[in-house]
NUGUFI-11503 format. One record per residue: x, y, z of N, C-alpha, C in turn; residue in three letters. Coordinates in nm, 4 decimals, padded with zeros to 6 digits, always signed. Example, Ala and Ser with C-alpha at 12.3 -4.5 7.8 and 13.67 -1.06 7.14 Angstrom:
<rs>
+----------+----------+----------+----------+----------+----------+----------+----------+----------+------+
:     n.c1 :     n.c2 :     n.c3 :    ca.c1 :    ca.c2 :    ca.c3 :     c.c1 :     c.c2 :     c.c3 : rest :
+----------+----------+----------+----------+----------+----------+----------+----------+----------+------+
: +01.3190 : -00.5690 : +00.7800 : +01.2300 : -00.4500 : +00.7800 : +01.3200 : -00.3300 : +00.7800 :  ALA :
: +01.2850 : -00.2250 : +00.7080 : +01.3670 : -00.1060 : +00.7140 : +01.2900 : +00.0030 : +00.7870 :  SER :
+----------+----------+----------+----------+----------+----------+----------+----------+----------+------+
</rs>
This chain:
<rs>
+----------+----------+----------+----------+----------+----------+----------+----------+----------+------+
:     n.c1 :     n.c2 :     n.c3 :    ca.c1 :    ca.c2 :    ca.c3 :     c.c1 :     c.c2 :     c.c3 : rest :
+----------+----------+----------+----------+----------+----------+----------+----------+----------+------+
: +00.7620 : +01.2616 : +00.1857 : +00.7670 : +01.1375 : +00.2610 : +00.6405 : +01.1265 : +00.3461 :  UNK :
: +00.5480 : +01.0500 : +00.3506 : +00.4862 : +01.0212 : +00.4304 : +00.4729 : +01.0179 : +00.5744 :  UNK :
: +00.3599 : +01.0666 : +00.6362 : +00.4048 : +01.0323 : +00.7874 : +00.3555 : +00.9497 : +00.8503 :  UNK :
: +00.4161 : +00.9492 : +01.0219 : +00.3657 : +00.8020 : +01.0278 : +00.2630 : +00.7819 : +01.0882 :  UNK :
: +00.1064 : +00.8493 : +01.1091 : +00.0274 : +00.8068 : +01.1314 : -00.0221 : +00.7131 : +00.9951 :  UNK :
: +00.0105 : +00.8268 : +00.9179 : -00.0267 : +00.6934 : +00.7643 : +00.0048 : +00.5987 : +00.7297 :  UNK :
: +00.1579 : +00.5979 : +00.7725 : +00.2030 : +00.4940 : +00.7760 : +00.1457 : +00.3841 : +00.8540 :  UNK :
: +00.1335 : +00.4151 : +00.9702 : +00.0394 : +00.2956 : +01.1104 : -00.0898 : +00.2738 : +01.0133 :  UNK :
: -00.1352 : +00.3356 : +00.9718 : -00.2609 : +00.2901 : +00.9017 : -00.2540 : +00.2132 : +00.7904 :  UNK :
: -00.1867 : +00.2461 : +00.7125 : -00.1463 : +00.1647 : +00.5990 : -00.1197 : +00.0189 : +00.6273 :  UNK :
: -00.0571 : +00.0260 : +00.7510 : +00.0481 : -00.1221 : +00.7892 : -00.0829 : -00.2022 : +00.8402 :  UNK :
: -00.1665 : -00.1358 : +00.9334 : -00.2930 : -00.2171 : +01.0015 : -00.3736 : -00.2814 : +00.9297 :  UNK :
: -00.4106 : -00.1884 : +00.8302 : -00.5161 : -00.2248 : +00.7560 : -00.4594 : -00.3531 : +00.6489 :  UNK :
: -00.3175 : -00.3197 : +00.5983 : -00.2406 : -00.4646 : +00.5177 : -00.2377 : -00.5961 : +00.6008 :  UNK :
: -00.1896 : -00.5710 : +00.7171 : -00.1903 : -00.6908 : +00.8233 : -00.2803 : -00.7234 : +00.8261 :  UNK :
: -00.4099 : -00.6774 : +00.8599 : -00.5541 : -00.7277 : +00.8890 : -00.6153 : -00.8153 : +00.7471 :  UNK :
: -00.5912 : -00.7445 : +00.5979 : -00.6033 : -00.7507 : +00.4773 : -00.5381 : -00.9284 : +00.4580 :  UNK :
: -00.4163 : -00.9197 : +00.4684 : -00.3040 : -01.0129 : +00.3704 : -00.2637 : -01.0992 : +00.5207 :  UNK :
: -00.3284 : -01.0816 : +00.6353 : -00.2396 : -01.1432 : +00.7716 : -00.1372 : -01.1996 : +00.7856 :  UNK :
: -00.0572 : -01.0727 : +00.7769 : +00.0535 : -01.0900 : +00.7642 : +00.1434 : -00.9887 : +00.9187 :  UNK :
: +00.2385 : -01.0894 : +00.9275 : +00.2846 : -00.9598 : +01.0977 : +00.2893 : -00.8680 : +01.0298 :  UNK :
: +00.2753 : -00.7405 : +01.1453 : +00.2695 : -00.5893 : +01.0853 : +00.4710 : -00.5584 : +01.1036 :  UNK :
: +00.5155 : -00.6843 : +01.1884 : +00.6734 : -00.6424 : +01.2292 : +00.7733 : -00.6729 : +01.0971 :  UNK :
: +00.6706 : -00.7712 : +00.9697 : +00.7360 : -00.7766 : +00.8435 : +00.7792 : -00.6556 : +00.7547 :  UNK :
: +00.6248 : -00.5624 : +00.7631 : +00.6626 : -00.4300 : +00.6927 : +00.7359 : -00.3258 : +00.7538 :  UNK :
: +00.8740 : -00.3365 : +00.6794 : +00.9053 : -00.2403 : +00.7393 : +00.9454 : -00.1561 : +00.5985 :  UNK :
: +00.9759 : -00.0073 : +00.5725 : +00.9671 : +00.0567 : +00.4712 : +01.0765 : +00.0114 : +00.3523 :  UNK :
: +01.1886 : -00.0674 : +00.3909 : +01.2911 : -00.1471 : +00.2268 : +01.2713 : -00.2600 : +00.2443 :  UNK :
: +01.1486 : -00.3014 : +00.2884 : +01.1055 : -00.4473 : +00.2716 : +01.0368 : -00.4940 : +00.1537 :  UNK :
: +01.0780 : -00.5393 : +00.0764 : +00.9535 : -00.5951 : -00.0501 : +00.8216 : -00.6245 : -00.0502 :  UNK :
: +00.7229 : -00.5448 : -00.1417 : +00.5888 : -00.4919 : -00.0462 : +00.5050 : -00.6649 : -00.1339 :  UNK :
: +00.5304 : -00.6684 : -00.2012 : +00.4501 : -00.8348 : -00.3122 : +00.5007 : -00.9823 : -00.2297 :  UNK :
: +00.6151 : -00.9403 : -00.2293 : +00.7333 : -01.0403 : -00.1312 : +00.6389 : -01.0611 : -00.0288 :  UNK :
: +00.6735 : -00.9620 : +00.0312 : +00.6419 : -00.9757 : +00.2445 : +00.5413 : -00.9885 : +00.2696 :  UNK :
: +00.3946 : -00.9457 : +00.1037 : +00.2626 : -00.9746 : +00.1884 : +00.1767 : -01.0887 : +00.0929 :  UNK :
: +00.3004 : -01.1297 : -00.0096 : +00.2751 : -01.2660 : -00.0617 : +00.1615 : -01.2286 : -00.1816 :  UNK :
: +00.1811 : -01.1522 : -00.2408 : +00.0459 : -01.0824 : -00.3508 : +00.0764 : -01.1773 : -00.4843 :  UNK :
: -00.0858 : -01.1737 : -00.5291 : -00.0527 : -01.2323 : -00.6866 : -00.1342 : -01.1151 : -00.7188 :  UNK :
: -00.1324 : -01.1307 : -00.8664 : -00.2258 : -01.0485 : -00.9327 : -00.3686 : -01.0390 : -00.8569 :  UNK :
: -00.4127 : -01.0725 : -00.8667 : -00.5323 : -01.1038 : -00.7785 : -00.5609 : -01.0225 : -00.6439 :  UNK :
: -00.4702 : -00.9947 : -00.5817 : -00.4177 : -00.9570 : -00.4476 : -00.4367 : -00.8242 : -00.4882 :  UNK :
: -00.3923 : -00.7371 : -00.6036 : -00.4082 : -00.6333 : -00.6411 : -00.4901 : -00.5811 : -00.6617 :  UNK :
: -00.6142 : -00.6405 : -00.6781 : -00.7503 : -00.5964 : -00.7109 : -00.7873 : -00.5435 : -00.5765 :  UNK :
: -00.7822 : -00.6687 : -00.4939 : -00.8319 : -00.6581 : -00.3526 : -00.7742 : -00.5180 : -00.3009 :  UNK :
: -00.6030 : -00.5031 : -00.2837 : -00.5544 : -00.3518 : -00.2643 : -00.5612 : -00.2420 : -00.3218 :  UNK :
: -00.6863 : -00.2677 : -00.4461 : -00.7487 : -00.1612 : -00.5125 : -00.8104 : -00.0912 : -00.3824 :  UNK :
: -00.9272 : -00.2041 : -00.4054 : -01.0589 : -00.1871 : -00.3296 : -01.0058 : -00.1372 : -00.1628 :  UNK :
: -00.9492 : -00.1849 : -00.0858 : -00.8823 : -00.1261 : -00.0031 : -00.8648 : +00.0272 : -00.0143 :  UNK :
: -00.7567 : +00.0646 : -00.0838 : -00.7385 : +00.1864 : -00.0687 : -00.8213 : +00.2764 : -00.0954 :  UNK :
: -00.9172 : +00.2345 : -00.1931 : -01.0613 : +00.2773 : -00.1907 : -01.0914 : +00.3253 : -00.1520 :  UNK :
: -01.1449 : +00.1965 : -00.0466 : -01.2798 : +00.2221 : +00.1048 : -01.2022 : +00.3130 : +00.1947 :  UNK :
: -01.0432 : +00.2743 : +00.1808 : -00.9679 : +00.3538 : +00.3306 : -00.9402 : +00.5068 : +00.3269 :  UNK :
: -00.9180 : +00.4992 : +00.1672 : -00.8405 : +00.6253 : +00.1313 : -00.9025 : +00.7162 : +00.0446 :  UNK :
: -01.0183 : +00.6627 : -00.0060 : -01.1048 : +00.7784 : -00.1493 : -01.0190 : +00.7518 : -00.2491 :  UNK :
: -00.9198 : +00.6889 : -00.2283 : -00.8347 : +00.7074 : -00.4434 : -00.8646 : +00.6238 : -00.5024 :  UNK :
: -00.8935 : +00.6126 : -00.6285 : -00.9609 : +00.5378 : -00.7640 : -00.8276 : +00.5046 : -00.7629 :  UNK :
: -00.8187 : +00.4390 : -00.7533 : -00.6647 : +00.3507 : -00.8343 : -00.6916 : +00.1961 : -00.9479 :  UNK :
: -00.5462 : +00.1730 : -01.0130 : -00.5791 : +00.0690 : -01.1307 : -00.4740 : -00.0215 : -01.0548 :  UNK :
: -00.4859 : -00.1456 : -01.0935 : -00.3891 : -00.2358 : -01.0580 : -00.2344 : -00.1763 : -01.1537 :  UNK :
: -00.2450 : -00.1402 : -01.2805 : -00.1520 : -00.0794 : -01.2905 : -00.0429 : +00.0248 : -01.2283 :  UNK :
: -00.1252 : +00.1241 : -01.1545 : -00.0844 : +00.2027 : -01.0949 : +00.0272 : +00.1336 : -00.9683 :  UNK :
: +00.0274 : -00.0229 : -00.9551 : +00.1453 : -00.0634 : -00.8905 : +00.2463 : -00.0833 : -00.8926 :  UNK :
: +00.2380 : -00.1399 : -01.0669 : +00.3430 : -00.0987 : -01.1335 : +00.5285 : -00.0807 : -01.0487 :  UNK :
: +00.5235 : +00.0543 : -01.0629 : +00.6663 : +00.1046 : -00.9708 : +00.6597 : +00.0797 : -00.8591 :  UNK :
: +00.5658 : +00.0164 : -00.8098 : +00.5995 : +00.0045 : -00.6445 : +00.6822 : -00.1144 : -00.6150 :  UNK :
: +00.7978 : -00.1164 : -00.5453 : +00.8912 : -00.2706 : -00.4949 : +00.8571 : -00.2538 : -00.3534 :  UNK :
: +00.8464 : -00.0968 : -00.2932 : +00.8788 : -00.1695 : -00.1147 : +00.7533 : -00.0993 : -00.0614 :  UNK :
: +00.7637 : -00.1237 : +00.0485 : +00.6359 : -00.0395 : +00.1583 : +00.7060 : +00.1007 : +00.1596 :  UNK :
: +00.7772 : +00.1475 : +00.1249 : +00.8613 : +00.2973 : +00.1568 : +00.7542 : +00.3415 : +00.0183 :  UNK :
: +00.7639 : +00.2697 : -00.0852 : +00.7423 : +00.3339 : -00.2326 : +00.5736 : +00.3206 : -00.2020 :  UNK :
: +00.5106 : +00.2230 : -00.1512 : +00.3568 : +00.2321 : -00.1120 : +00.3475 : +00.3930 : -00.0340 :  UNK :
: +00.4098 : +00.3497 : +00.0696 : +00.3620 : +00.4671 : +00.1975 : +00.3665 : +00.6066 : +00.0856 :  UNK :
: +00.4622 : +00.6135 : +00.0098 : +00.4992 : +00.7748 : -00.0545 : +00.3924 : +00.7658 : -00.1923 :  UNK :
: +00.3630 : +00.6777 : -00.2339 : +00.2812 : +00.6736 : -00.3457 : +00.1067 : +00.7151 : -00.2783 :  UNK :
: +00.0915 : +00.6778 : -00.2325 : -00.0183 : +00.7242 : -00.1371 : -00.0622 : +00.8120 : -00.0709 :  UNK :
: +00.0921 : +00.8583 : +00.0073 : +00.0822 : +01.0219 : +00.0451 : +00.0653 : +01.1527 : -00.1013 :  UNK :
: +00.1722 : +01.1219 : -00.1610 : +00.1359 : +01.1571 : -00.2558 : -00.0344 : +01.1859 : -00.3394 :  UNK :
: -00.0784 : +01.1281 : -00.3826 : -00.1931 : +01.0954 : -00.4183 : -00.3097 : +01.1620 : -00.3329 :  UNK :
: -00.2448 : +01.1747 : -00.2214 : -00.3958 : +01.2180 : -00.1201 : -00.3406 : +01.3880 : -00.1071 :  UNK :
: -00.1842 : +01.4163 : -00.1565 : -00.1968 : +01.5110 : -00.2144 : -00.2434 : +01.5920 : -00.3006 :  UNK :
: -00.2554 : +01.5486 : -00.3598 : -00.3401 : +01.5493 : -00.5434 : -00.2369 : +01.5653 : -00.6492 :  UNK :
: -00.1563 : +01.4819 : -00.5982 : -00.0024 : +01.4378 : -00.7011 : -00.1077 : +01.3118 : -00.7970 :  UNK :
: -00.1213 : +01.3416 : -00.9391 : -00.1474 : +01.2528 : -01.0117 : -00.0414 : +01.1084 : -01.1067 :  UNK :
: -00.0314 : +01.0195 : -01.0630 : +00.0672 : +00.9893 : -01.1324 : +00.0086 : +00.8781 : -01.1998 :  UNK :
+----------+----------+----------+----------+----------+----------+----------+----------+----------+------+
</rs>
């Protein structure tokens, strides 16, 4: 599970990103839903996690994600060196 400085970071940088309240995300909130994403939107939260985080990611790789719980852990993950 992620913790929550990552979490605070994750949420800042989406709010600032998609301006959206940061009091929307909360972790079983619908993460496409609550920050209004199209395809398109995904590219951009490529590049994001990018610059923020060092991970190469594909827009595919969103795939399984529905909420900010499944972001926050997909991410921790990853900066684990969990490949998925």
């Amino acid at each position: 599970m992620a913790n929550a400085e990552l979490i605070a970071k994750i949420n800042e940088r989406l709010a600032d990103e998609f301006e959206v309240d940061i009091e929307r995300m909360q972790p079983d909130a619908p993460m496409m839903q609550t920050l209004e994403l199209d395809s398109l939107d995904l590219v951009d939260m490529v590049v994001l996690v990018e610059q923020d985080f060092g991970l190469v990611l594909k827009a595919q790789d969103f795939v399984g994600i529905q909420t900010f719980q499944d972001f926050y852990d997909f991410i921790d993950a990853r900066l684990n060196g969990a490949n998925e």
